[in-house]
DOPAKOL-407349 format. One line per field, with one value per atom (N, C-alpha, C): atom name; x, y, z. Coordinates in Angstrom, 3 decimals. Each point is the difference from the previous one (the first is absolute). Layout:
kolti c(CA,...)
x c(X,...)
y c(Y,...)
z c(Z,...)
This chain:
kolti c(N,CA,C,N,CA,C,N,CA,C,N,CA,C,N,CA,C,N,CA,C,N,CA,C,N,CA,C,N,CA,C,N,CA,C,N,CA,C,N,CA,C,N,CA,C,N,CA,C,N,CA,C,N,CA,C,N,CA,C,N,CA,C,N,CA,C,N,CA,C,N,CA,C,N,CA,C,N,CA,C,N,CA,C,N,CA,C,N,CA,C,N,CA,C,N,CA,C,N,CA,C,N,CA,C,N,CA,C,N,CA,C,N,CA,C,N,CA,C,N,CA,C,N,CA,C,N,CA,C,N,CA,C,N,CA,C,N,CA,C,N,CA,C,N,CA,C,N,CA,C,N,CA,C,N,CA,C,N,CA,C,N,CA,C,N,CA,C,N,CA,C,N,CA,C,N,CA,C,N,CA,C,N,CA,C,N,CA,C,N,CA,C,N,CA,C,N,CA,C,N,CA,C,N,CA,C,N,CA,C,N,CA,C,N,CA,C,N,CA,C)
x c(72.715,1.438,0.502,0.764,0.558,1.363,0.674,1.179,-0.434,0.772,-0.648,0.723,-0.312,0.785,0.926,-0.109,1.242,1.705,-0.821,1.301,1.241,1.179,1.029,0.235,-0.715,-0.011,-1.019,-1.061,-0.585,0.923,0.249,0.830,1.134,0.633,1.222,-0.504,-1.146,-0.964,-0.111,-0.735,-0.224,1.031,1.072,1.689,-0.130,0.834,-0.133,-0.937,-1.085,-0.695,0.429,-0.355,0.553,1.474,0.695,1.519,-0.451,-1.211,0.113,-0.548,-0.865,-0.786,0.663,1.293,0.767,0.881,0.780,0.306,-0.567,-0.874,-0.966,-0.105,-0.326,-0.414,1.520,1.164,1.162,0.492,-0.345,-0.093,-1.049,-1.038,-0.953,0.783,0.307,0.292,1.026,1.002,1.229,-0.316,-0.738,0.067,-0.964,-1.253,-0.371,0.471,0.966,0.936,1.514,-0.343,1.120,1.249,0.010,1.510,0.162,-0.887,0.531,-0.995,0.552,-0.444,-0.759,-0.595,-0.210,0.579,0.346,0.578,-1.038,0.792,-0.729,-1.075,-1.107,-1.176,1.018,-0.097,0.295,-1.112,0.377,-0.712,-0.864,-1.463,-0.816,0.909,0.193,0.683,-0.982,1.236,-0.516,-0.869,-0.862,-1.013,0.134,-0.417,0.959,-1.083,0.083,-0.973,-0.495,-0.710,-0.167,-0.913,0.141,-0.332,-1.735,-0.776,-1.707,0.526,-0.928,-0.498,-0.943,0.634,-1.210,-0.787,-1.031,-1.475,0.638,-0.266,0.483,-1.559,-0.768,-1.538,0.215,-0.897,-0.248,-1.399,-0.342,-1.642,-0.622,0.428,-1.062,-0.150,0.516,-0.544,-1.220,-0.120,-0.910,1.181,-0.318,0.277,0.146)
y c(102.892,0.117,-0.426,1.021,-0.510,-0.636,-0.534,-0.851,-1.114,-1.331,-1.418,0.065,-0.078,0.315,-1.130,-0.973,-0.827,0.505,1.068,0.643,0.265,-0.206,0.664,1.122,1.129,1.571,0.272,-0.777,0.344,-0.683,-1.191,-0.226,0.968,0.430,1.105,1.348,0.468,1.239,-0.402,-0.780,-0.589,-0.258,0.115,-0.883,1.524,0.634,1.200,1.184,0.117,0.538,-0.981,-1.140,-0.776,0.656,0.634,0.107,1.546,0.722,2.004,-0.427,-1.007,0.067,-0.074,-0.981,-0.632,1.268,0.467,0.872,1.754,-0.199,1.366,-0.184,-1.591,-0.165,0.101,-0.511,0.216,1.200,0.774,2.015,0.508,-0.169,0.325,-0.699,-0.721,-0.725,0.470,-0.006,0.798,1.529,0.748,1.420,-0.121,-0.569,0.094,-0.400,-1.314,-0.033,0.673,1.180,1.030,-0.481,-0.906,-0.903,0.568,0.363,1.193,1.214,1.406,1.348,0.079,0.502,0.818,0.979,0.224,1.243,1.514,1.155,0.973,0.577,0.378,0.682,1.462,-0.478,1.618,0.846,0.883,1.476,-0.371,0.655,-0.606,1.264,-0.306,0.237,1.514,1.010,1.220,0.433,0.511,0.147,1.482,-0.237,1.370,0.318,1.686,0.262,1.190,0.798,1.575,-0.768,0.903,-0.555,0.645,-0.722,0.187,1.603,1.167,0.863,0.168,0.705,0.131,0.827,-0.304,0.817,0.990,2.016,0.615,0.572,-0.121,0.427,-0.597,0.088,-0.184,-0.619,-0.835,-0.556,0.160,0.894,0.073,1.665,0.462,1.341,0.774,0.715,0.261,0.613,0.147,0.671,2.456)
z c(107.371,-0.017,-1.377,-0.513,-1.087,-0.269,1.099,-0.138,0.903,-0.350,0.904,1.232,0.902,1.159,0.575,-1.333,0.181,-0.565,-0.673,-0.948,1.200,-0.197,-0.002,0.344,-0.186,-0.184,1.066,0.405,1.004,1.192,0.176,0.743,0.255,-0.620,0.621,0.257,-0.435,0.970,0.706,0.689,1.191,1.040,-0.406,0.349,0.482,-0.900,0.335,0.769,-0.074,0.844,1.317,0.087,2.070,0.029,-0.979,0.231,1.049,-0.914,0.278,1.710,0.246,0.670,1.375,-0.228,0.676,0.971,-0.865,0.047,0.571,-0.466,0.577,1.333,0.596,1.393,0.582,-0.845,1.430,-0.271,-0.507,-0.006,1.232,-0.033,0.584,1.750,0.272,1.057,0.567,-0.433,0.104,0.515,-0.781,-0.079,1.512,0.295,1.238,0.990,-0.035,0.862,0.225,-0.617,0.061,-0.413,-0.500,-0.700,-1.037,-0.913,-1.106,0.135,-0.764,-0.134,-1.500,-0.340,-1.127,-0.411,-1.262,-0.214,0.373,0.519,0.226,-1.510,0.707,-1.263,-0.328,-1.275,-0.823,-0.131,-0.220,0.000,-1.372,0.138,-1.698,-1.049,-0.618,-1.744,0.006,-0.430,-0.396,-1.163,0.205,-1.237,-0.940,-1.256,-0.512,-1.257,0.010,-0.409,0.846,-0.317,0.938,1.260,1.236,0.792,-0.026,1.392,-0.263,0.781,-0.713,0.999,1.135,0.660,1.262,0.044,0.673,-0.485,0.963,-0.316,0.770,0.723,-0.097,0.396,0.872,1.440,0.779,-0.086,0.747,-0.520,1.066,1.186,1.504,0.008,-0.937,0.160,-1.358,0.096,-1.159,-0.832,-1.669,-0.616,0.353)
């Protein structure tokens, strides 16, 4: 480790991460006890650019 973990600066990561951690669990708790929602999933982001072609052959018949 390259900082003394008496430092200052590790102390308030640490502060901080117990803050995300804290927090994450009364999200998680809430949302399974139906006390809060999530926002609805959006649609994935349109992709752009020519689209793939489709193979027009057939592959169960012969040539």
């Amino acid at each position: 480790m390259t900082v003394d973990p008496a430092d200052p600066v590790v102390h308030a990561a640490w502060y901080r991460l117990a803050e995300l951690v804290d927090g994450y669990t009364d999200l998680t708790t809430a949302v399974t006890q139906r006390a809060r929602r999530l926002p609805p999933r959006r649609s994935p982001p349109m992709t752009y650019g020519s689209p793939r072609k489709e193979s027009t052959t057939n592959s169960t018949t012969p040539p």
